[in-house]
C-alpha positions as CSV (number, residue, x, y, z in Angstrom):
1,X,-46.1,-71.0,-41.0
2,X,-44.2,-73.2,-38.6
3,X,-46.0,-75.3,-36.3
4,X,-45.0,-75.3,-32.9
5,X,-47.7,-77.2,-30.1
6,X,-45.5,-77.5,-27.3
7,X,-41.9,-76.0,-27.5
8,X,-39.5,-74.9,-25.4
9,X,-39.2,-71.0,-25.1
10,X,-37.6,-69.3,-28.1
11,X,-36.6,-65.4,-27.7
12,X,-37.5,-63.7,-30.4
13,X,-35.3,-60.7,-30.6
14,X,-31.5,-60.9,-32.1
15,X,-28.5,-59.1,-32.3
16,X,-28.6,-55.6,-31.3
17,X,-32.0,-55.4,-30.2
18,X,-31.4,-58.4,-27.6
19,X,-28.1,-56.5,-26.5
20,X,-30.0,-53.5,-26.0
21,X,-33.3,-55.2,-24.7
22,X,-31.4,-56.7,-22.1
23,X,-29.4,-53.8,-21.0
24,X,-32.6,-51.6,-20.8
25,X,-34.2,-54.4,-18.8
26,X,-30.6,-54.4,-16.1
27,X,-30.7,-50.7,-16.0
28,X,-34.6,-50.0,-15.0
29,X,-34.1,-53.2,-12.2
30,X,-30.7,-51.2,-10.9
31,X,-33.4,-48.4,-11.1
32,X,-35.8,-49.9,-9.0
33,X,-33.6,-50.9,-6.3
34,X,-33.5,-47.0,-4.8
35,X,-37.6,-46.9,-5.3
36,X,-39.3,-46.5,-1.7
37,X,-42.9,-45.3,-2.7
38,X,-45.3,-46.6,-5.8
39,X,-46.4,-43.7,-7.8
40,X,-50.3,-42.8,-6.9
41,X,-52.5,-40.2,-7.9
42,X,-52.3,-36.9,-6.7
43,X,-54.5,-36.3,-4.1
44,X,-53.6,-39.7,-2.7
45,X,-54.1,-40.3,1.0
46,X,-51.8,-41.6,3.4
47,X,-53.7,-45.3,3.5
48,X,-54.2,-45.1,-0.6
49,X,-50.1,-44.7,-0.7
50,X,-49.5,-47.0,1.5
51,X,-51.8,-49.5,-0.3
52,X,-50.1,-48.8,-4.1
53,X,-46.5,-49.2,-2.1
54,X,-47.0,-52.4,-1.1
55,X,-49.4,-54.0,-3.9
56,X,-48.7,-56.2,-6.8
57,X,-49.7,-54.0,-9.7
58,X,-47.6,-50.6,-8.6
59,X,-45.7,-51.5,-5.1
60,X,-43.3,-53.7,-4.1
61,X,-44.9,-57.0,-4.6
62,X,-44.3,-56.3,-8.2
63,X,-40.8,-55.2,-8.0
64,X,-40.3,-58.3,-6.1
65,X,-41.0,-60.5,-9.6
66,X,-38.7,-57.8,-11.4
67,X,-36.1,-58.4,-9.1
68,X,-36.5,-62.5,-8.9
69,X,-36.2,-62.2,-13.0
70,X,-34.3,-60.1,-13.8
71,X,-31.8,-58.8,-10.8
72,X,-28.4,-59.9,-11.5
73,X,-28.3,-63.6,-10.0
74,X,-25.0,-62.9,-7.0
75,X,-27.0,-59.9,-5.4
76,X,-30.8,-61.4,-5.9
77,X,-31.1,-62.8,-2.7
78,X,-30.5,-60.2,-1.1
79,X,-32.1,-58.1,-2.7
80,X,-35.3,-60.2,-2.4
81,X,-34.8,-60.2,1.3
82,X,-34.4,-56.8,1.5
83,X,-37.8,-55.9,-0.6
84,X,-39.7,-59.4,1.4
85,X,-38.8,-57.6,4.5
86,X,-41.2,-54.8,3.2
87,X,-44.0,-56.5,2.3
88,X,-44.0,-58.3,5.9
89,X,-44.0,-55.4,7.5
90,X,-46.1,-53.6,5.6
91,X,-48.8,-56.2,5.6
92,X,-48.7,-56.2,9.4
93,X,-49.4,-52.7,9.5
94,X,-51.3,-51.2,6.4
95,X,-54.9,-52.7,5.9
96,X,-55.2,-54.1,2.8
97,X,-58.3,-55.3,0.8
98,X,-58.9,-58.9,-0.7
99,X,-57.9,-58.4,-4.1
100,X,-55.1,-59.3,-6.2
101,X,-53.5,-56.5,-7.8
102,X,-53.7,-54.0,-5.1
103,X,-54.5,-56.3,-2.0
104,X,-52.9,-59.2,-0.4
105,X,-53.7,-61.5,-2.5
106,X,-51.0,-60.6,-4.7
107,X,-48.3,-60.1,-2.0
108,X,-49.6,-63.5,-1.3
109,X,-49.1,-64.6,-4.9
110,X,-45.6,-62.9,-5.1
111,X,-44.4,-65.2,-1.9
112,X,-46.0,-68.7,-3.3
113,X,-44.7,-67.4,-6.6
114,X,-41.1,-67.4,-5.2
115,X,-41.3,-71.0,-3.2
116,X,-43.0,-72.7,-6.7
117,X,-40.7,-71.4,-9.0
118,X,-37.6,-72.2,-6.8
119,X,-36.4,-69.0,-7.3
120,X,-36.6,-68.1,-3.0
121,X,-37.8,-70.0,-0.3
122,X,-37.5,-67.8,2.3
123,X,-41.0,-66.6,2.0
124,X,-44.7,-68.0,3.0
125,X,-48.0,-67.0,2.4
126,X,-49.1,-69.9,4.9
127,X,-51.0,-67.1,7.2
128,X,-53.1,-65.7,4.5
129,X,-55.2,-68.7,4.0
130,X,-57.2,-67.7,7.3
131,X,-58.6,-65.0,4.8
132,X,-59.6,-67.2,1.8
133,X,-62.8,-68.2,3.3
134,X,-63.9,-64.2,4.2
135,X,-62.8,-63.5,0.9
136,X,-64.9,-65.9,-0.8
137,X,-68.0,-65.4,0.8
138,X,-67.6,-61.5,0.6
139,X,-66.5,-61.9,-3.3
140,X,-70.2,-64.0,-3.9
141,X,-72.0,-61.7,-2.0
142,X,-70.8,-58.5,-4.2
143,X,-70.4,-60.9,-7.5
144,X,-67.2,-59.8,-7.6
145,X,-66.0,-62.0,-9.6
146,X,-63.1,-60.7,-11.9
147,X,-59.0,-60.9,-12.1
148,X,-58.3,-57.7,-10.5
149,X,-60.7,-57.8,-7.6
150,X,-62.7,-60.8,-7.7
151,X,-63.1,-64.7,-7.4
152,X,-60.8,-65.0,-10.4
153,X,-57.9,-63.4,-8.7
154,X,-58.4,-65.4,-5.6
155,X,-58.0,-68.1,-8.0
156,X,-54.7,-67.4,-9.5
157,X,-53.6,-67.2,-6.0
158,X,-54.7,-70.7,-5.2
159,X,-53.0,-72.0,-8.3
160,X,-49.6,-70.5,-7.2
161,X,-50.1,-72.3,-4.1
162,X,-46.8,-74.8,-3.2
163,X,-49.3,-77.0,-1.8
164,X,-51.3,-79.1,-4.5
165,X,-53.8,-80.5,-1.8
166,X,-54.6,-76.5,-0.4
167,X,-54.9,-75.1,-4.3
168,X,-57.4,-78.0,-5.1
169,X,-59.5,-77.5,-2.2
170,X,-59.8,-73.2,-2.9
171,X,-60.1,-73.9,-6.6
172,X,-63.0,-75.7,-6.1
173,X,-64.3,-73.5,-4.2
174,X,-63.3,-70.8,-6.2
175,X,-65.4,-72.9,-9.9
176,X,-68.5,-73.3,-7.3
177,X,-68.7,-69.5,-6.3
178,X,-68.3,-68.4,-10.2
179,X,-70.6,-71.4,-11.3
180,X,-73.3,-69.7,-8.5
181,X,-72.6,-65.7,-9.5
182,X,-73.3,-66.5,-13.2
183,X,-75.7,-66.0,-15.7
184,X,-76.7,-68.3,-18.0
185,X,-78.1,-67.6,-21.6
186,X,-79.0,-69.5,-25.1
187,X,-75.9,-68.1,-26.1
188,X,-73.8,-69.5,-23.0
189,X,-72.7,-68.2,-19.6
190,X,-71.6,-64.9,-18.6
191,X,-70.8,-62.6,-15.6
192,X,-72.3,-59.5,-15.7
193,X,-71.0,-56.3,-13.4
194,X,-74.2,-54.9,-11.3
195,X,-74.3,-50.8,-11.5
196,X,-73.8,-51.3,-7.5
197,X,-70.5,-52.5,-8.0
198,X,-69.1,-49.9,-10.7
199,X,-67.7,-46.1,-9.7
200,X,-69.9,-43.1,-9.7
201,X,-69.1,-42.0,-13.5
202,X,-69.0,-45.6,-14.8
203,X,-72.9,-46.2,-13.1
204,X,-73.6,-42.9,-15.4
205,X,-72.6,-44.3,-18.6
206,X,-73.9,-47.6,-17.8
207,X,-77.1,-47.1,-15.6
208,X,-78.3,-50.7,-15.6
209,X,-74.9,-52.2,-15.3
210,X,-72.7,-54.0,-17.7
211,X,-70.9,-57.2,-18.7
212,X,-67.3,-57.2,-19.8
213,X,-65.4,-59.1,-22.2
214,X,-62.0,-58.7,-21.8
215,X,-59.1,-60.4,-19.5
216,X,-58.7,-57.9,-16.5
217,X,-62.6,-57.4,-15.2
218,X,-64.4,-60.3,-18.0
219,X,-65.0,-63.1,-19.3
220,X,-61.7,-63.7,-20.9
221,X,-59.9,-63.5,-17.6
222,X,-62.8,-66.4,-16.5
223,X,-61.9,-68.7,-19.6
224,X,-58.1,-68.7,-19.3
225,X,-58.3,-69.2,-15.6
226,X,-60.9,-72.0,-16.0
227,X,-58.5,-73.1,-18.6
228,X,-55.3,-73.3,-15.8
229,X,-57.8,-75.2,-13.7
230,X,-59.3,-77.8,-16.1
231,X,-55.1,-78.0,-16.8
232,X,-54.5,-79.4,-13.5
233,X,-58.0,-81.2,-12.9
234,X,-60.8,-81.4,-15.4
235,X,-64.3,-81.4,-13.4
236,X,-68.1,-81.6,-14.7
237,X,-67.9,-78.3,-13.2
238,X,-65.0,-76.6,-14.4
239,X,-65.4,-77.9,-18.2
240,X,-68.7,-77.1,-18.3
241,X,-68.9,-73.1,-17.3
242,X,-65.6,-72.9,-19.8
243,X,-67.6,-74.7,-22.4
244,X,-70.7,-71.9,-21.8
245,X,-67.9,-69.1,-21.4
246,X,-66.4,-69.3,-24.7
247,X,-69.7,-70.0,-26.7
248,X,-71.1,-66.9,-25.1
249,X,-68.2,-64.9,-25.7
250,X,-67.7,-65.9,-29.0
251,X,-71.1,-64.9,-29.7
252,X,-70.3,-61.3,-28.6
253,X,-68.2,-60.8,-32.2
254,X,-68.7,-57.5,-33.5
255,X,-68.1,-59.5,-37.1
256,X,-65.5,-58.5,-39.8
257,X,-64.7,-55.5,-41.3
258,X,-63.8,-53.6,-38.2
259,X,-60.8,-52.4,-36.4
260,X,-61.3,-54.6,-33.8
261,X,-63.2,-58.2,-33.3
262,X,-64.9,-57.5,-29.7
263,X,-66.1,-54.8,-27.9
264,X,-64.5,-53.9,-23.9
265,X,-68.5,-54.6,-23.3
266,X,-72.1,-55.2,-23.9
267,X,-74.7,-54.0,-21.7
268,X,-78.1,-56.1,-22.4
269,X,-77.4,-56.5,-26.4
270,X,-75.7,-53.6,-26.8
271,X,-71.9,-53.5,-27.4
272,X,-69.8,-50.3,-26.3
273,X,-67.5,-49.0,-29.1
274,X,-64.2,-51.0,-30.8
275,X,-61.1,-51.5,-28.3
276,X,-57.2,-50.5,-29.2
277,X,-54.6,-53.7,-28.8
278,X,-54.1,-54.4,-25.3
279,X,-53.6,-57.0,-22.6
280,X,-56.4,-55.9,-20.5
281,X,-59.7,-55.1,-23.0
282,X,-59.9,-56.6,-26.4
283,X,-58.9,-59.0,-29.1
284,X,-55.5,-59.7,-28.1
285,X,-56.1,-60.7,-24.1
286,X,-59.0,-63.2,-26.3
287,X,-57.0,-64.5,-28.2
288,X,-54.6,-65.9,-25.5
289,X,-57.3,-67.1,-23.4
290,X,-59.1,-68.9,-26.2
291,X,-55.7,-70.4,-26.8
292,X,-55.1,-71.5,-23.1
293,X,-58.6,-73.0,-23.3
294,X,-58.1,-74.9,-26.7
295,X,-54.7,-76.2,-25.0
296,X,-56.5,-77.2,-21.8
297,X,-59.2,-79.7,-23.2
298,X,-57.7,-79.9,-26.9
299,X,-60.3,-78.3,-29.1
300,X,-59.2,-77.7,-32.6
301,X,-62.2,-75.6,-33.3
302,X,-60.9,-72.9,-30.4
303,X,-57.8,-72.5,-31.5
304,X,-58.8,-71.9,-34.7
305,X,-60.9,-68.8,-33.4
306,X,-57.6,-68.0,-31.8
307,X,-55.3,-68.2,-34.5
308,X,-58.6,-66.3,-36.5
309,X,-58.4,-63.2,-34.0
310,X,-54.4,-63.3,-33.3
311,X,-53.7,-63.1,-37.1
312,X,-56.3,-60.0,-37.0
313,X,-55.1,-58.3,-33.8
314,X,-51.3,-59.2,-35.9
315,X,-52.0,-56.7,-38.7
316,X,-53.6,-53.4,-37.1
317,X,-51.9,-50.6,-37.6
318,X,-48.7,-50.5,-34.9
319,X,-49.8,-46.9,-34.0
320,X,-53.4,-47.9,-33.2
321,X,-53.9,-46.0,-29.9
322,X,-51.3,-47.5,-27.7
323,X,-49.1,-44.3,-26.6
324,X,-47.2,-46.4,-23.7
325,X,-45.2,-49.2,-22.5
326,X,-46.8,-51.0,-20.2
327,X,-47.5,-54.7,-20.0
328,X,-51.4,-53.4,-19.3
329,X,-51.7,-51.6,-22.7
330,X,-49.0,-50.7,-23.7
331,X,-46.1,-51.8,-26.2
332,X,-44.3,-54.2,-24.0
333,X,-47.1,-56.0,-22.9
334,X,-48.6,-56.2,-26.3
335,X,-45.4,-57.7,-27.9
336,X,-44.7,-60.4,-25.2
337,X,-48.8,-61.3,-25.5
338,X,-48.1,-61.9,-29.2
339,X,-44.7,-64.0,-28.1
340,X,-47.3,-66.2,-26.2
341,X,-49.5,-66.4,-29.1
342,X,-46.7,-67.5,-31.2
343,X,-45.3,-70.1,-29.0
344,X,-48.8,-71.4,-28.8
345,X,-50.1,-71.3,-32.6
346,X,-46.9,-71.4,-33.7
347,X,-47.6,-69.0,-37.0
348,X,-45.1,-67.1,-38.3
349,X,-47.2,-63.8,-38.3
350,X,-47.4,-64.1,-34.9
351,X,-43.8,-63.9,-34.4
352,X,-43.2,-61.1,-36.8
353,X,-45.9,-58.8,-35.3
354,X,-44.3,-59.2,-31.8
355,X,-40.9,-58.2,-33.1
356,X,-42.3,-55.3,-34.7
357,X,-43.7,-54.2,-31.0
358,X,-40.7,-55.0,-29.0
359,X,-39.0,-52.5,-31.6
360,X,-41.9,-50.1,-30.9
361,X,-41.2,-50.4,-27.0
362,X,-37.2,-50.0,-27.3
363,X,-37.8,-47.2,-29.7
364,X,-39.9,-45.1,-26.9
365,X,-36.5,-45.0,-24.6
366,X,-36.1,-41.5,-23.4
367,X,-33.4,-39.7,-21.2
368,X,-34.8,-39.7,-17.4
369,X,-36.4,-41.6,-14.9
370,X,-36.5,-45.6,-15.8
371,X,-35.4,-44.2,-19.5
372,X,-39.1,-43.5,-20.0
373,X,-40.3,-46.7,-20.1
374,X,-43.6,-47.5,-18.0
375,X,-45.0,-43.9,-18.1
376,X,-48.4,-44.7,-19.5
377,X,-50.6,-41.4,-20.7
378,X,-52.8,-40.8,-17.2
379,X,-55.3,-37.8,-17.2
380,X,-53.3,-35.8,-19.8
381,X,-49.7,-36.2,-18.1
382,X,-47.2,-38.2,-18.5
383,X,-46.5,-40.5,-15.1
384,X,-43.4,-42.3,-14.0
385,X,-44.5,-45.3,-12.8
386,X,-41.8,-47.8,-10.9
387,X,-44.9,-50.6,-10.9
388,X,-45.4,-54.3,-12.4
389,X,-49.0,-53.7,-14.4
390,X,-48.8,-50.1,-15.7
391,X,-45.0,-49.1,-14.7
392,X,-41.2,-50.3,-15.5
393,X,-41.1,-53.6,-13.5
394,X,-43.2,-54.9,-15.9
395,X,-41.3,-53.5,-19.0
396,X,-38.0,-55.2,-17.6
397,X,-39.9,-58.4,-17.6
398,X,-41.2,-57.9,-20.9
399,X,-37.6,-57.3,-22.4
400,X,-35.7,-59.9,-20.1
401,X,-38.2,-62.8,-21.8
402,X,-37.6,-61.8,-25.6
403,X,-34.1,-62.4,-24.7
404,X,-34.0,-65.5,-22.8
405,X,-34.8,-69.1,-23.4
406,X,-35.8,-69.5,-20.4
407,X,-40.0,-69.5,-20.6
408,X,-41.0,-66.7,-17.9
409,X,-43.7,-68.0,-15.4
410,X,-44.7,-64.5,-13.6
411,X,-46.8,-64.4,-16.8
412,X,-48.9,-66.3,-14.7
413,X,-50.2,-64.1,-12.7
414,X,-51.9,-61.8,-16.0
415,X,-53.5,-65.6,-17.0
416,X,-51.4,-65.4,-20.3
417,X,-49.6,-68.7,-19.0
418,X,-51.1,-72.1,-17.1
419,X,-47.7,-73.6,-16.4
């Protein structure tokens, strides 16, 4: 075990496999440069295309991080500029909703991203903030409160934000509107999801509603961004709904002895069945926010429950139902989540496990579109996806960061990072 608090970035592949990661990673972003349309379901419409073209977990908003990590650095301006030109135009003409992965939110993020970072400052998401106030008061109304559609994404935004004075004021906002959608137990605090807001066959399976656990759509996405902001400003507020969020959640434990430590969700007491290793549901999206939280107001006793789960998510079964490459749930994203979780606990197991993945997501190359990588099992077929969340963009990230010292900040956006 080496211990490790607060180190600079270490890649963790060698050798061959970082000569191989890295030219997989150049080849998918040369790749990318001829993609005009997202991929989208079939039987899209027109204005659900257009939507997925532009937005940050399939479109171009997406691509645009690729590109600003990972395009060769004597072309990436312009090929930023050329992608930015699409995104203006496309917000000025396709209506988008308020939501960070496939609204403008994450265009929005994408810009500030690019001005924070240094990497461009040609972009500006100054005009969106005349929609952070709608967007609040419609998220509170629905409770919508999660990373992919809700308060919490609205959040990361705001913490992107060049200006420190702006992000201050929305976060706020953004702690006071979770702190009024919550629910508070003996347990701790939690957000439930009302049936009202879930889709037809999801309100059939759970009638009365449900509450969710995991980083994309539950409480672990609330803890780690609640974690970024007691980071940068540690309210009564903000310390105490993280406080209640990780007592209730770690309360949720579905105990040892079983393939996996939390459920994807409870509904009044009772817990839906074990989840496979993946960014968005389950142990290993926990176990990062726990350890963003333990970081953010040093407690040993969280990090411990980190390290605990980490270690546990560390020796399932590489096969265990992941059948992609996606940073979502797939390979790539579960071996740069345990990269995290190593340069945050600093245990050797940690390291080791996300080796073995990164091997697992090189060995899935295939001849064809983006070499294979990013096409994710979707209703029985196989889909090649050019997108950030469940496509290639994000598996050229993925691959670019095991290789560089350089630590990679578009993490942020997923809540796997604060700084």
């Amino acid at each position: 075990m080496v211990t490790r608090p607060d180190c600079k970035w270490i890649p963790l592949l060698e050798g061959a496999a970082n000569a191989r990661a890295v030219a997989i990673s150049d080849s998918i972003v040369r790749e990318l440069r001829n993609v005009s349309r997202s991929w989208a379901p079939q039987g899209a419409s027109r204005s659900e295309q257009a939507v997925s073209d532009l937005s940050l977990a399939w479109g171009a908003a997406g691509r645009l991080a690729a590109f600003a990590y990972c395009a060769p650095g004597r072309t990436r301006a312009a090929i930023l500029e050329k992608h930015a030109d699409k995104l203006s135009s496309g917000l000025a003409r396709v209506p988008l909703p308020s939501t960070l992965f496939r609204g403008f939110w994450g265009i929005g993020w994408a810009y500030a991203h690019m001005r924070t970072t240094g990497i461009w400052d040609a972009l500006d998401s100054d005009d969106l903030d005349d929609a952070i106030q709608p967007s609040l008061e419609w998220m509170s109304d629905q409770h919508a409160y999660d990373l992919m559609r809700g308060l919490v994404g609205l959040g990361v935004y705001a913490l992107e934000s060049p200006s420190k004075s702006r992000a201050r004021k929305i976060l706020r906002s953004v702690v006071s509107a979770l702190g009024a959608v919550c629910t508070w137990s003996d347990q701790g605090v939690f957000w439930p999801t009302s049936p009202e807001a879930l889709e037809a066959a999801e309100r059939r399976t759970w009638p009365r509603g449900r509450t969710d656990l995991g980083m994309a759509h539950g409480s672990a996405g609330v803890i780690a961004f609640l974690a970024a902001v007691a980071h940068r400003e540690r309210s009564q507020a903000t310390v105490r709904l993280l406080e209640g969020a990780v007592s209730w959640l770690l309360a949720q434990s579905l105990g040892p002895g079983r393939g996996s430590l939390f459920s994807a969700y409870v509904d009044q007491g009772t817990q839906s069945s074990e989840t496979r290793l993946a960014w968005c549901v389950g142990d290993l999206g926990i176990s990062v926010a726990l350890a963003l939280a333990a970081r953010s107001l040093h407690r040993e006793d969280w990090r411990e429950e980190a390290l605990r789960i980490a270690l546990h998510s560390a020796n399932r079964p590489i096969g265990d139902a992941v059948n992609d490459t996606s940073l979502c749930h797939g390979s790539a994203g579960i071996a740069h989540l345990f990269s995290r979780l190593y340069q945050y606990l600093g245990h050797s197991t940690l390291r080791e496990a996300a080796v073995r993945w990164y091997e697992r997501c090189l060995a899935a190359e295939t001849p064809g579109r983006f070499l294979g990588f990013g096409a994710p099992r979707y209703a029985g077929s196989r889909r090649l996806d050019p997108g950030f969340l469940m496509g290639a963009a994000g598996v050229a990230l993925a691959l670019k960061a095991a290789t560089t010292e350089h630590a990679p900040s578009w993490d942020r956006v997923l809540l796997i990072a604060t700084t």
